[in-house]
C-alpha positions in Angstrom: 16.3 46.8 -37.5 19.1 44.8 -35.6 21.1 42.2 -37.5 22.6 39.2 -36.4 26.6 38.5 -37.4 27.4 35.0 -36.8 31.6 34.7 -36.2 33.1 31.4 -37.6 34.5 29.5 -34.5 38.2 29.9 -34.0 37.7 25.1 -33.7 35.6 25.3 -36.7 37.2 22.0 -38.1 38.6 20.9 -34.9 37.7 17.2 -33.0 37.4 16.7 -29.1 37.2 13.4 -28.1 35.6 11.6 -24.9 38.0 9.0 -23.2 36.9 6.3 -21.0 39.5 4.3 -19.4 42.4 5.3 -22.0 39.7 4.6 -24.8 38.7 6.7 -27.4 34.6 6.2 -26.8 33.3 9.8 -28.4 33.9 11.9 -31.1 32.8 15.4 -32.2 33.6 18.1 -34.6 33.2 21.9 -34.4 30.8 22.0 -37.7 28.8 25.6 -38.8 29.8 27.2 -35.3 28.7 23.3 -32.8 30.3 20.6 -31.1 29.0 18.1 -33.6 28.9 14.4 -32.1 30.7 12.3 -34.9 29.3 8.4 -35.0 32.4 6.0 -35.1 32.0 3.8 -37.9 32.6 -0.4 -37.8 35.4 0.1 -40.6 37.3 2.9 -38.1 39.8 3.3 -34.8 40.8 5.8 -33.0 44.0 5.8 -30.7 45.8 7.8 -29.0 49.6 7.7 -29.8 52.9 10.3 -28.3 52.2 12.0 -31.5 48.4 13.2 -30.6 45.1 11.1 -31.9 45.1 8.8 -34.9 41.9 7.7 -36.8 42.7 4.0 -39.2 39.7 3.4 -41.5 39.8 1.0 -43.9 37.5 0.6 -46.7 37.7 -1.6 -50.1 40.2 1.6 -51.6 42.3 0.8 -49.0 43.9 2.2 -45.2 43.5 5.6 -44.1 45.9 6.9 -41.1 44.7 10.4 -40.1 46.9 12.1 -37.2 45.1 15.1 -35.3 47.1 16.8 -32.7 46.4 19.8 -30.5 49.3 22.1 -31.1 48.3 24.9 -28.1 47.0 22.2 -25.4 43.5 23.9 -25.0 41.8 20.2 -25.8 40.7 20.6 -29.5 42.7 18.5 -31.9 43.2 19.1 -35.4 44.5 16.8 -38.6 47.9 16.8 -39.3 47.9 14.9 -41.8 46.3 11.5 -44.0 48.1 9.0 -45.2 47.2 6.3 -47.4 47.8 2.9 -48.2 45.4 2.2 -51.0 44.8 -1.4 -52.3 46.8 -1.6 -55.4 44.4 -4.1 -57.5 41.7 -1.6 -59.5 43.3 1.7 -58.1 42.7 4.4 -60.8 45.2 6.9 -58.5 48.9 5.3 -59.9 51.0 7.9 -61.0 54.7 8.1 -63.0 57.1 10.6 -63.2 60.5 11.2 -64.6 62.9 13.7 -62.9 65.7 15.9 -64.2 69.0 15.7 -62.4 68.0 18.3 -59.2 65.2 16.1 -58.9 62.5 18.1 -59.8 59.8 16.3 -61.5 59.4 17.1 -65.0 56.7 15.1 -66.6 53.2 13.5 -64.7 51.6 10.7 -65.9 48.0 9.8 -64.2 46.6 6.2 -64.4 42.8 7.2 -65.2 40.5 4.7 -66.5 42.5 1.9 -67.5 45.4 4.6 -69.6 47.9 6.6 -68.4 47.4 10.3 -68.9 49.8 13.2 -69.7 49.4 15.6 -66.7 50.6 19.9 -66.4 50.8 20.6 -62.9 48.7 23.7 -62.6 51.3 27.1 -61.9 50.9 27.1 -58.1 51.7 23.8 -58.0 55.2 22.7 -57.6 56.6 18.5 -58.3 59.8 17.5 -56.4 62.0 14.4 -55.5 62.7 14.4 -51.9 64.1 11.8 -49.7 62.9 9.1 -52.1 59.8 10.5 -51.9 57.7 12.6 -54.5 56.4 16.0 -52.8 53.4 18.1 -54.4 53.5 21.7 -52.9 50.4 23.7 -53.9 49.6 27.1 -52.5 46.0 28.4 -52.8 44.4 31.6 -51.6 47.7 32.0 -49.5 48.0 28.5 -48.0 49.6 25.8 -48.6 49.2 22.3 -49.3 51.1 19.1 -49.9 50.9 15.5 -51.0 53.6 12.8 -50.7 54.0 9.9 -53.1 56.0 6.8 -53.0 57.0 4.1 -55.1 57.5 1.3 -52.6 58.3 -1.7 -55.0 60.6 0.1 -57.2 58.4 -0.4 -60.4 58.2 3.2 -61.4 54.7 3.3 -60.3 53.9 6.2 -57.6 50.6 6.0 -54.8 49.6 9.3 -53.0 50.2 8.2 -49.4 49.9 11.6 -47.3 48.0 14.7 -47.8 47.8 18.0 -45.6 48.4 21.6 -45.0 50.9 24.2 -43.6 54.7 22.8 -43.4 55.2 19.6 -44.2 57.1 17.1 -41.4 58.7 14.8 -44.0 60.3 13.1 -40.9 56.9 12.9 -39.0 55.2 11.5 -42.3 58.0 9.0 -42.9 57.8 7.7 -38.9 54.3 7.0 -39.4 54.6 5.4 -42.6 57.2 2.8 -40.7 54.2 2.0 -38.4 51.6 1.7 -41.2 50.6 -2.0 -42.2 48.1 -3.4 -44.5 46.0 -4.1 -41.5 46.3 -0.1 -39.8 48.8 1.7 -38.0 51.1 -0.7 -35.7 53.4 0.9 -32.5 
């Protein structure tokens, strides 16, 4: 009796997107081996920037700035990175963190129903102060992950305001930070 082996797509998890006039007008992602059409939501935009394509969607947790490029120039895009700019009022995500004197963060607290909680990072996580900025490097199964934190006011308060995978661009993360405004992503 034959069998059937099904290959995971080399774009499983990859976006094209249908322009009309300049305008991002269509959306779809490679999903279980198919060019899935993706409905764009009232609360979302999609541009296009020198960078590749960005997706803002706002909700009441806050702004979310996803940047999808297409690193080989064969048309399908994939994320970068998220960044976040939650709303601060009722935010259960606030973290602190005291550093020793190379920067490396040695305690995590986690705001978690209304008390902060004691956090270990897990062993294949590592916690580090970089460029005013808190850096969560995480490796799983062989790849790797990172989240960025800030403390914008000073207050000793940290929100996670970018998330991906692979090498981080801390440069490329801090640009589009400098274009991120309570209303979306400004250029």
């Amino acid at each position: 009796m034959a069998r059937t082996v099904t290959a995971a797509s080399p774009f499983e998890g990859g976006y094209r997107f249908t322009l009309t006039s300049g305008t991002i007008t269509g959306v779809q992602e490679m999903e279980k081996g198919r060019w899935q059409n993706e409905k764009i939501g009232r609360n979302e935009s999609w541009s296009i920037t020198a960078d590749g394509v960005v997706k803002t969607e706002t909700d009441r947790d806050g702004t979310e700035v996803t940047l999808y490029t297409d690193a080989n120039g064969d048309g399908v895009f994939f994320e970068a990175y998220s960044l976040n700019r939650p709303v601060t009022s009722g935010v259960d995500d606030l973290y602190r963190f005291t550093f020793d004197s190379a920067g490396k963060v040695t305690t995590i607290q986690e705001w978690d129903d209304g008390r902060w909680e004691t956090e270990r990072p897990d062993r294949n996580e590592t916690w580090q102060l970089r460029d005013g900025l808190v850096v969560k490097t995480e490796v799983e199964k062989g790849r790797t992950e990172w989240t960025v934190y800030a403390d914008n006011n000073n207050d000793g308060t940290w929100v996670e305001l970018a998330e991906g995978h692979g090498t981080l661009d801390l440069v490329g993360v801090k640009a589009l930070l400098s274009g991120l405004t309570a209303e979306g992503l400004v250029y």
